[in-house]
C-alpha positions as CSV (number, residue, x, y, z in Angstrom):
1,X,-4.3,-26.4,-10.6
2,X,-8.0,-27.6,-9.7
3,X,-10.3,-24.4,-9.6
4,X,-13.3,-26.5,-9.3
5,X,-12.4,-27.9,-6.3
6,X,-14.2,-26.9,-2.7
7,X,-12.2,-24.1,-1.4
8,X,-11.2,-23.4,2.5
9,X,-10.4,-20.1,3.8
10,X,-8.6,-20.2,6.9
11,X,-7.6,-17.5,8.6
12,X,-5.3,-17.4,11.4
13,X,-5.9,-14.4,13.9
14,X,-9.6,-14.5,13.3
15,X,-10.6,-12.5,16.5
16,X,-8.5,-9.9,15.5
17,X,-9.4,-6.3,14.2
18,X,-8.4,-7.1,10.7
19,X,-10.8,-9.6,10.4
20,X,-13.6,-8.4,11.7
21,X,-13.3,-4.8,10.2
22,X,-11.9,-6.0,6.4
23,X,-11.7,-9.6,5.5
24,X,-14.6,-10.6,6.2
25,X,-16.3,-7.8,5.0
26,X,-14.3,-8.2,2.1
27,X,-15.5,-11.8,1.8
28,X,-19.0,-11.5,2.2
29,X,-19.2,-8.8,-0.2
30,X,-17.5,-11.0,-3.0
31,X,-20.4,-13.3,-2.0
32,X,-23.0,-11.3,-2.6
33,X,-21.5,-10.7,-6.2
34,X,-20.8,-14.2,-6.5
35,X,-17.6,-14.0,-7.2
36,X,-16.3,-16.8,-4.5
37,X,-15.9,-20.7,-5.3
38,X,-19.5,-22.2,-5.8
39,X,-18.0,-24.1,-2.5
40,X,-16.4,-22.1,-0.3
41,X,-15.7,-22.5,3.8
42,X,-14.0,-20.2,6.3
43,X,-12.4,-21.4,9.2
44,X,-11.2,-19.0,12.0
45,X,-8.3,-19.6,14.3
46,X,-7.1,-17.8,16.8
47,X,-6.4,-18.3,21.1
48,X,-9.3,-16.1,21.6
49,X,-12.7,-18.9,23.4
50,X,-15.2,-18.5,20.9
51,X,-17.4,-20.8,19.3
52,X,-18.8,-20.8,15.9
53,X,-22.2,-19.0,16.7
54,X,-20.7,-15.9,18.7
55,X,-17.8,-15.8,16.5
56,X,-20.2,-15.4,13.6
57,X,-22.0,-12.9,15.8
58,X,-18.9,-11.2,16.5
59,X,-18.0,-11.0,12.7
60,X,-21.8,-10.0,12.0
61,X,-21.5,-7.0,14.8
62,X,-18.8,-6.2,13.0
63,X,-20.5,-5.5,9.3
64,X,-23.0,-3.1,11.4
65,X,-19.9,-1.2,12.0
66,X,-17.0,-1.2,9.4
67,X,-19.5,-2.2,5.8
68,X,-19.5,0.0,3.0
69,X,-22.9,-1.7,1.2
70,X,-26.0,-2.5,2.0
71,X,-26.5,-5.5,4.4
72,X,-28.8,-8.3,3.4
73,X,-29.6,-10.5,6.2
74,X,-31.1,-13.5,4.2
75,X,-27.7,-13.5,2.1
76,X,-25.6,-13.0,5.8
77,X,-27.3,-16.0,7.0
78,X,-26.7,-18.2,3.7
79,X,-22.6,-16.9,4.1
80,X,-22.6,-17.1,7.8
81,X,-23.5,-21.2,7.9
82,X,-20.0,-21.5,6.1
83,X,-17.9,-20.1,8.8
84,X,-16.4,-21.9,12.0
85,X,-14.2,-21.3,14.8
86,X,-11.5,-23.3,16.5
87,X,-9.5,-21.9,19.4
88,X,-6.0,-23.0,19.6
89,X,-2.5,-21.9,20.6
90,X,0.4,-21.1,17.7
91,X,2.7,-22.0,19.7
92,X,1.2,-25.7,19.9
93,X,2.3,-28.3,17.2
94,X,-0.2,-30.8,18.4
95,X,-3.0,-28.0,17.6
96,X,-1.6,-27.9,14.3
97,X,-2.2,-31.9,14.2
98,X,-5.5,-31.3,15.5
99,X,-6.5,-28.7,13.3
100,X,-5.9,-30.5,10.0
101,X,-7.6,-33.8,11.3
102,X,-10.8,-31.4,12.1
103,X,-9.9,-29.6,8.2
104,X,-9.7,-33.0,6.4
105,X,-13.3,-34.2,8.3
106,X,-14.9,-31.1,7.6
107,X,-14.1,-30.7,3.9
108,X,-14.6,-34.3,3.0
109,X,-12.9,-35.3,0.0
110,X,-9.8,-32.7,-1.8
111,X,-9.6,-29.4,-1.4
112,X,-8.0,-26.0,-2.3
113,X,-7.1,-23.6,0.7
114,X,-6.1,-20.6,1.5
115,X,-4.3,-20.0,4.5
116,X,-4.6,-16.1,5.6
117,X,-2.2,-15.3,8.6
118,X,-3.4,-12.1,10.4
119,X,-1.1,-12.3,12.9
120,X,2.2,-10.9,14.5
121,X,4.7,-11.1,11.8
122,X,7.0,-12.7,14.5
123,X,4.4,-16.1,14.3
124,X,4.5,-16.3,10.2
125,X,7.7,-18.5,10.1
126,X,6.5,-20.6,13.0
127,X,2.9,-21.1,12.0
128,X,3.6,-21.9,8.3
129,X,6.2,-24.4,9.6
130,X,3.6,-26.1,11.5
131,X,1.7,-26.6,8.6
132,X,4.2,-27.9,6.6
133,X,5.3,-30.1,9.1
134,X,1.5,-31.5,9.3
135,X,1.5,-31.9,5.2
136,X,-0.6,-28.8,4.6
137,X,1.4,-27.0,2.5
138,X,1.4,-29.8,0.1
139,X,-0.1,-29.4,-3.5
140,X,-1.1,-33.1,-3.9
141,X,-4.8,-32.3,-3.9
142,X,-6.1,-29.2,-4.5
143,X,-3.5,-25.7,-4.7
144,X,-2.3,-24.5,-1.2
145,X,-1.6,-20.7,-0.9
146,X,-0.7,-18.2,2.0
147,X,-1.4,-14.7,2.3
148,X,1.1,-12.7,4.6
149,X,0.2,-9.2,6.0
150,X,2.9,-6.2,5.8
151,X,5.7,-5.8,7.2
152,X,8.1,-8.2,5.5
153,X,10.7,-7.7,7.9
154,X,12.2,-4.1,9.7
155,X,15.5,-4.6,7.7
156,X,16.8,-5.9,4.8
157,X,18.6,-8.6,7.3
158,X,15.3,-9.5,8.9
159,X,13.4,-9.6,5.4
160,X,15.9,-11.9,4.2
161,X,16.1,-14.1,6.9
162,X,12.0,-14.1,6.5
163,X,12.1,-15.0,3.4
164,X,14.5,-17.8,3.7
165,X,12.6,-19.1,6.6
166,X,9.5,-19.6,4.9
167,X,10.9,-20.5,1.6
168,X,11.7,-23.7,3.7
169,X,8.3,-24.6,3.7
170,X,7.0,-23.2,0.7
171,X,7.5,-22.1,-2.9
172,X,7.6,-18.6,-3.7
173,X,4.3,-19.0,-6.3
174,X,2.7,-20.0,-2.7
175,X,3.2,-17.0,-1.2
176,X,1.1,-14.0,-1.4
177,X,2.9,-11.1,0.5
178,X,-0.2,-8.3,0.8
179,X,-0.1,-4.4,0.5
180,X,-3.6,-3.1,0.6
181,X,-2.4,-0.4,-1.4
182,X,-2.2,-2.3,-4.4
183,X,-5.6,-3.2,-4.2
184,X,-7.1,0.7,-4.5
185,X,-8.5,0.8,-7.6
186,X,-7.4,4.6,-8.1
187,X,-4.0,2.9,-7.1
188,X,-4.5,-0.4,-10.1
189,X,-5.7,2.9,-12.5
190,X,-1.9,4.2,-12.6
191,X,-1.3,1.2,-14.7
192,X,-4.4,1.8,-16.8
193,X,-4.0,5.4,-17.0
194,X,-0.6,4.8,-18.5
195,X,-0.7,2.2,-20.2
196,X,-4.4,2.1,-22.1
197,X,-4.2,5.5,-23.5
198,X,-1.5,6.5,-25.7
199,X,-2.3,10.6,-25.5
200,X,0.3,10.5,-22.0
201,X,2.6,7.5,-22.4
202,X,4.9,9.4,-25.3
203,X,5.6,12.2,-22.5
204,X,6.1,9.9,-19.4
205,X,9.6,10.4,-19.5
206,X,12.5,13.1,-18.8
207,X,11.9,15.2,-22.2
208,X,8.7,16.2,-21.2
209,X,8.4,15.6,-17.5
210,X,10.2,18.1,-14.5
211,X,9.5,16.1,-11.7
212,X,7.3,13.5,-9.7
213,X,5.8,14.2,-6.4
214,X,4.1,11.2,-4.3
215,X,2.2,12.4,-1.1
216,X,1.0,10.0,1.4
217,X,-0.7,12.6,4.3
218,X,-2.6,11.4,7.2
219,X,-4.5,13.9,9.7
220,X,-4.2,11.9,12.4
221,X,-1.6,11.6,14.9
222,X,-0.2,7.7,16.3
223,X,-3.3,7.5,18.5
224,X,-3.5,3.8,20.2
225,X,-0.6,2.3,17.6
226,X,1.5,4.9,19.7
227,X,3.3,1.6,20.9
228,X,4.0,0.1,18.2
229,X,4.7,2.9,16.1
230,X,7.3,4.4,18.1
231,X,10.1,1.3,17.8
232,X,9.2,1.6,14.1
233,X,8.5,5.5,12.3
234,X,7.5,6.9,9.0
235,X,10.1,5.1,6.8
236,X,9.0,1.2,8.2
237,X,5.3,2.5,8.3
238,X,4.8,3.9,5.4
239,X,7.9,4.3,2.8
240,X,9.3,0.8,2.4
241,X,5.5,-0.4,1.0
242,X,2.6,2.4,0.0
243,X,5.1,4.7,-1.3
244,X,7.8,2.4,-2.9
245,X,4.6,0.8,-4.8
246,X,3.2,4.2,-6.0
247,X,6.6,4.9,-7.0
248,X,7.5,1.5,-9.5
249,X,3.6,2.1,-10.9
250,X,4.5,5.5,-11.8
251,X,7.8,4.9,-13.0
252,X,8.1,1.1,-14.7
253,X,8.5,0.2,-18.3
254,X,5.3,-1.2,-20.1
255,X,5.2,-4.2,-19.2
256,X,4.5,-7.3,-22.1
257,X,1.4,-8.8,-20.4
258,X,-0.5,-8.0,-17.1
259,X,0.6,-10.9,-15.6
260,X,2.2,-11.6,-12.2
261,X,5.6,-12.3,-13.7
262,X,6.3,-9.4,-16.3
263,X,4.2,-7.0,-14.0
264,X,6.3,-7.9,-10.7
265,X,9.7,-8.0,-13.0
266,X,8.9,-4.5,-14.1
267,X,8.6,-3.2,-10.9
268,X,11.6,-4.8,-10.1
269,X,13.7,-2.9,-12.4
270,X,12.8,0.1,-11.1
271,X,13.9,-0.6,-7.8
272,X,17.3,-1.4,-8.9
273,X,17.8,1.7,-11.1
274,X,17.2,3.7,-8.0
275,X,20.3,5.1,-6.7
276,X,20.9,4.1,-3.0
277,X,21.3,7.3,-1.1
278,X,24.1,7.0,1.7
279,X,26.6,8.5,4.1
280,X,26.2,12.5,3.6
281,X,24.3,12.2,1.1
282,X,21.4,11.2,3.8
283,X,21.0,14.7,5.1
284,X,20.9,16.1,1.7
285,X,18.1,14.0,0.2
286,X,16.1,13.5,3.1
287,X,14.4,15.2,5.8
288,X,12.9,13.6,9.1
289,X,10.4,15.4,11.5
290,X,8.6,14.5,14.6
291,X,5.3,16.6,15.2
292,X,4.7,18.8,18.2
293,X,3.7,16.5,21.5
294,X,4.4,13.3,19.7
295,X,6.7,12.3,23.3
296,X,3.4,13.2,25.5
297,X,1.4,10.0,23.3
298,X,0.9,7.6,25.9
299,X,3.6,4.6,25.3
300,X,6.0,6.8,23.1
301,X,9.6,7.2,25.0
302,X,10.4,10.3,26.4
303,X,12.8,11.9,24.4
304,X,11.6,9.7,21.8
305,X,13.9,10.5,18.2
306,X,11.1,8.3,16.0
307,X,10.6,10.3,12.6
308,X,6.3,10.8,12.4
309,X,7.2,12.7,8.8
310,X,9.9,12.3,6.2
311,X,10.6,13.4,2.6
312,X,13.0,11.1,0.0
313,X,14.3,12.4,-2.8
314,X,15.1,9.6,-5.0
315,X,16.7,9.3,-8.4
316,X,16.3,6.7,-11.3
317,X,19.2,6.0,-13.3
318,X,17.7,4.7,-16.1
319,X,17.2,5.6,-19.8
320,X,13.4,6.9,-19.4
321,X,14.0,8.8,-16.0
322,X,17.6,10.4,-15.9
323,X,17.5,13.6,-14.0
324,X,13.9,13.5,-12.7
325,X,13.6,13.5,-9.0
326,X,11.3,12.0,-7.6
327,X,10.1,13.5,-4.1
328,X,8.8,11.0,-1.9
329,X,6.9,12.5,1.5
330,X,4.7,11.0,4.2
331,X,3.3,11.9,7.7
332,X,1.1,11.9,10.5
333,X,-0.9,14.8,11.8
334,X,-0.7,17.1,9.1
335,X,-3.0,19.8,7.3
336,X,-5.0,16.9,5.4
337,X,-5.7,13.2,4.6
338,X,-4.7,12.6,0.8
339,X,-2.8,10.3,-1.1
340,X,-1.9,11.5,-4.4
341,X,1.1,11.3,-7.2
342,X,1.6,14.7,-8.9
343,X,3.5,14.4,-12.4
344,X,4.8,18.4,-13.0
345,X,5.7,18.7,-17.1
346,X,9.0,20.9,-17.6
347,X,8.1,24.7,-18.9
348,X,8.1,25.6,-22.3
349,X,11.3,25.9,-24.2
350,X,10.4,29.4,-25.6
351,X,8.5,31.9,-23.6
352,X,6.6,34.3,-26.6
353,X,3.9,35.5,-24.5
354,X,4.0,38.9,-22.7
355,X,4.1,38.1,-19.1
356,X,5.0,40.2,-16.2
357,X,8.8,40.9,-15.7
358,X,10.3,38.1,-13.3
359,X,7.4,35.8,-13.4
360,X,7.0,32.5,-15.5
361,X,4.4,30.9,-16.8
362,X,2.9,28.0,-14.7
363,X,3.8,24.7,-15.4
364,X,1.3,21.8,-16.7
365,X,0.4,19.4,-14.1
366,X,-1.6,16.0,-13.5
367,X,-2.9,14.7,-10.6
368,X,-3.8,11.4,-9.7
369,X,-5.4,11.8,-6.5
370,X,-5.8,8.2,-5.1
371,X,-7.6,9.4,-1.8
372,X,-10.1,10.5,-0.4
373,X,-11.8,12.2,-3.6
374,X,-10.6,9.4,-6.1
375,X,-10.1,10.6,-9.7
376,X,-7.5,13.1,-11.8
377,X,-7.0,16.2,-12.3
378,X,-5.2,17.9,-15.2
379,X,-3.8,21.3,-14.7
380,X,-2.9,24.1,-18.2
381,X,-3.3,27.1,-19.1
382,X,-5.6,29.0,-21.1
383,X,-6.1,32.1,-22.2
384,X,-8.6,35.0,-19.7
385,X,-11.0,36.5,-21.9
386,X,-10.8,40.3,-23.0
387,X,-6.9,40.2,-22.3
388,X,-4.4,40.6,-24.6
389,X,-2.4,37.8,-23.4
390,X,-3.4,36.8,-19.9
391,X,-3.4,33.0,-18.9
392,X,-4.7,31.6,-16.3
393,X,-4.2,27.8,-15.1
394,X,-7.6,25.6,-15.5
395,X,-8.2,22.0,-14.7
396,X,-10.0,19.0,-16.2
397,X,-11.3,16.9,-13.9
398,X,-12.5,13.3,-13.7
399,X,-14.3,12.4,-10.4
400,X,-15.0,8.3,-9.8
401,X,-17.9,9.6,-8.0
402,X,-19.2,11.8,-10.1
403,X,-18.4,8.8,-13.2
404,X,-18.9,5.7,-11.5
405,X,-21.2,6.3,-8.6
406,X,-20.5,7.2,-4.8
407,X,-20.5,3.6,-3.9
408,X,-18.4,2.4,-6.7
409,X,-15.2,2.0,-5.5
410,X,-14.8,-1.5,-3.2
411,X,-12.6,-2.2,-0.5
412,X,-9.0,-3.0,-1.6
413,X,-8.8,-6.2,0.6
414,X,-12.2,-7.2,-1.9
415,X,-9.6,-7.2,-4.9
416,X,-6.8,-8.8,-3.3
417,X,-8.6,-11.7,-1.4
418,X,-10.5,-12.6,-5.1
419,X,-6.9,-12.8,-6.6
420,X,-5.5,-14.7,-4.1
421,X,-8.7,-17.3,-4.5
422,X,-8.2,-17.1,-8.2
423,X,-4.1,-17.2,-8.3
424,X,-3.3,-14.0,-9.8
425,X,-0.3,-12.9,-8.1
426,X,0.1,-9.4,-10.1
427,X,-0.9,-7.0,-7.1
428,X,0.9,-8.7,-4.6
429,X,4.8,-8.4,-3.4
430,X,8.0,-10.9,-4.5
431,X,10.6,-11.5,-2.6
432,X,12.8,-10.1,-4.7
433,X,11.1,-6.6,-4.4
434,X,10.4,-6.8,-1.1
435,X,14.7,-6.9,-0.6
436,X,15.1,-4.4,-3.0
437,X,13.1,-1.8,-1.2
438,X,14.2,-2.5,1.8
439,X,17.9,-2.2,0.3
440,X,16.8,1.3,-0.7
441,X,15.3,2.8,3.1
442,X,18.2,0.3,5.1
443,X,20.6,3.4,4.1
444,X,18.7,6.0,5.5
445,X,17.3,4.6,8.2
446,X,21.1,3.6,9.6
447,X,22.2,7.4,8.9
448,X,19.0,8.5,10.9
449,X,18.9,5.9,13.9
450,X,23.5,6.0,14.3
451,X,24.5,9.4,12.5
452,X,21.3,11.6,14.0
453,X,21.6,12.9,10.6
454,X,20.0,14.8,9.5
455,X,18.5,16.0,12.6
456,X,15.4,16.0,13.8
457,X,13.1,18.7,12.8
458,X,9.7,19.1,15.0
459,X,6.7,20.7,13.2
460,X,3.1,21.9,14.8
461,X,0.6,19.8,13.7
462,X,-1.6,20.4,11.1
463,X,0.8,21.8,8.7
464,X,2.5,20.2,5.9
465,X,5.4,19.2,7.9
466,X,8.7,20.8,9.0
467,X,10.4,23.9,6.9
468,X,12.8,21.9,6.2
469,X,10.2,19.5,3.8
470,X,9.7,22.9,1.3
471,X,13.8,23.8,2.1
472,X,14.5,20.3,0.3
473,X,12.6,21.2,-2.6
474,X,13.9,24.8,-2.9
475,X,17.5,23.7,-3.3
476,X,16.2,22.5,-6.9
477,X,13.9,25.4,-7.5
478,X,10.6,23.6,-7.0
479,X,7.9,23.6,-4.6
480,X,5.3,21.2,-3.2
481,X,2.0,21.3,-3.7
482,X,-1.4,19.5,-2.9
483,X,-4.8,19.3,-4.4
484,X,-7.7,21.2,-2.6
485,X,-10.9,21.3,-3.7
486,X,-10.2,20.4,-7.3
487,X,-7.4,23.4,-7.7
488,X,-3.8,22.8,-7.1
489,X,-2.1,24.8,-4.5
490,X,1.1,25.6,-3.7
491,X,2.2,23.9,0.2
């Protein structure tokens, strides 16, 4: 497909939050690194009554408040005359009609685009029919893509049908389903980590390793998505995407290439070695909580059951992982803000040092502590000095900070925007995958929402979450733990 063609972002819901605090952000630092097509324009849509110079005020108000880098307002202005605004109405074919007229004028001559909906997930089928029906979806003259923002679906019925709906209109190489959490690059370094250093990838597997554990924590309770968040909880939120995604990158085979097709069908299998987890098996794998005062958040149901905190307990029933659990947990309003995958390495075979009767010695770990203090941590013991056999556990550390630079790390939407604009697909969701998660949490969400089972456990916030999260863990004999302050620490 053309590269050297012109290229047209548009983006539908472009008086939205997400556009104003990430893509164009996201965009404008790519253009300062000169990393977007030598011709590039950005058309904003939305029903909001703005015209191009106070929506380009709007966008500009908008860097003052939510950029990570330096502004430059000589570069602002030379990105700024490539944006414009048209108000119209979704719902509206003859907008649609309208809309390409005004796109075909303004480009003047072929063109690529890329169509961004940040919009209710409800208008994606209806909006990308409209542009099929207008002939914008075709590839006759310059590559036509479409980037669709999480969720894909609340069910596996509805992500289906979603699927099927807009593979009406377009081919799945056309569509690029986003997870921001792909486009961490702490979150893209799982693959690196694994894969570009051979000292780990001989013991990434069930001889060696004891278990996984994959922490998604926010401090923070609903807060104004109160609303929304209460006809969905945790397992919608958070579990079917982020944590499914940290999950296949920690668990997948090698895969031959990293392209989109042996990347995304690596991932893939993984998700279909999983065993589902159903009926009364539901309460034993799982736990769901509700923190203290969730029902007084204003717009949450009184009496509300929605989960804010779960744990999952999944197994992989393939060659590499038999027998290692992996312990999934995620919630809202708890002791810290951290997103982190903890791999614990099984304990010695043979125990020759003299230790205290009843104790054992402390099993290796490594971190990879995604957010907020990016980098890795490797946890083994080592002998204290002027002992006769005394260990005590030490860490080495890595710090992207500390290695890189504080302001080395760009936004995720940065990546994932470039790739779109470039058509690498490899950080961004298939339809397959997207079914196949959602085949894994439909189980447990029926047992939850019809069964009440298991029940409900309320914790205070600013914990780690109900007893029941550490009860799950201690059926096994293990124990969860969390980085602080570059030590690890038992929850």
């Amino acid at each position: 497909m053309n590269n050297s063609l012109p290229t047209t972002i548009v983006i539908f819901g472009a008086s939205g939050d997400l556009t104003q605090r990430k893509l164009i952000p996201s965009l404008f630092s790519l253009y300062r690194k000169d990393r977007l097509p030598e011709k590039f324009k950005i058309l904003g849509f939305a029903g909001s009554k703005y015209n191009d110079e106070s929506f380009r005020q709007h966008l500009r108000e908008g860097l003052d408040k939510f950029a990570s880098f330096e502004f430059d307002e000589t570069k602002w202005q030379a990105f700024a005359k490539n944006i414009h605004y048209q108000s119209g109405d979704y719902q509206e074919p003859g907008a649609f009609q309208t809309f390409h007229d005004f796109l075909r004028k303004w480009e003047d001559g072929p063109a690529n685009r890329l169509f961004y909906m940040a919009i209710p997930p409800h208008l994606f089928p209806s909006v990308i029919e409209k542009l099929g029906a207008t002939g914008q979806t075709e590839e006759n003259a310059g590559w036509r893509r479409v980037v669709i923002e999480k969720p894909f679906g609340t069910d596996l019925a509805s992500a289906k049908a979603l699927n099927e709906e807009v593979h009406r209109t377009l081919q799945e190489s056309q569509i690029y389903r986003i997870d921001h959490y792909l486009g961490k690059e702490t979150v893209q370094n799982i693959l690196m980590f694994r894969f570009a250093n051979t000292i780990f990838e001989p013991l990434w597997n069930r001889n060696y390793i004891d278990h996984v554990q994959i922490t998604v924590a926010e401090e923070v309770g609903v807060g104004h998505r109160a609303g929304y968040y209460d006809g969905v909880g945790v397992l919608r939120d958070m579990f079917q995407n982020h944590l499914m995604q940290l999950l296949t990158l920690t668990a997948m085979e090698p895969p031959a290439s990293f392209n989109a097709n042996a990347l995304r069908n690596e991932k893939v299998k993984v998700l279909s070695s999983i065993e589902p987890i159903r009926g009364e098996a539901v309460a034993y794998n799982t736990v769901r909580g509700q923190y203290k005062g969730y029902c007084d958040e204003p717009e949450v149901a009184e009496n509300s059951t929605t989960a804010t905190f779960a744990v999952v307990r999944f197994l992989i029933d393939n060659w590499r992982w038999q027998g290692v659990p992996f312990y999934l947990r995620s919630g809202k309003n708890l002791a810290d803000k951290c997103t982190q995958v903890i791999i614990q390495f099984k304990q010695p075979p043979h125990q020759m040092f003299p230790i205290e009767s009843g104790t054992r010695m402390t099993p290796n770990a490594l971190v990879l502590f995604l957010q907020p203090d990016e980098g890795m941590h490797l946890r083994f013991e080592a002998k204290v000095p002027d002992t006769v056999a005394k260990m005590r556990s030490v860490d080495m550390e890595f710090h992207y900070a500390d290695e890189f630079g504080p302001m080395s790390i760009p936004e995720a939407y940065e990546r994932l925007l470039l790739d779109a604009l470039q058509g690498d697909a490899a950080l961004f969701t298939r339809a397959d995958e997207v079914e196949m998660a959602w085949s894994l949490i439909d189980p447990i969400l029926t047992n939850w929402e019809t069964d009440q089972d298991p029940p409900l456990a309320l914790y205070e916030p600013g914990t780690w979450g109900p007893d029941e999260a550490s009860a799950l863990l201690a059926k096994d004999g293990r124990h969860w733990m969390h980085e602080e302050a570059g030590h690890m620490l038992e929850t």
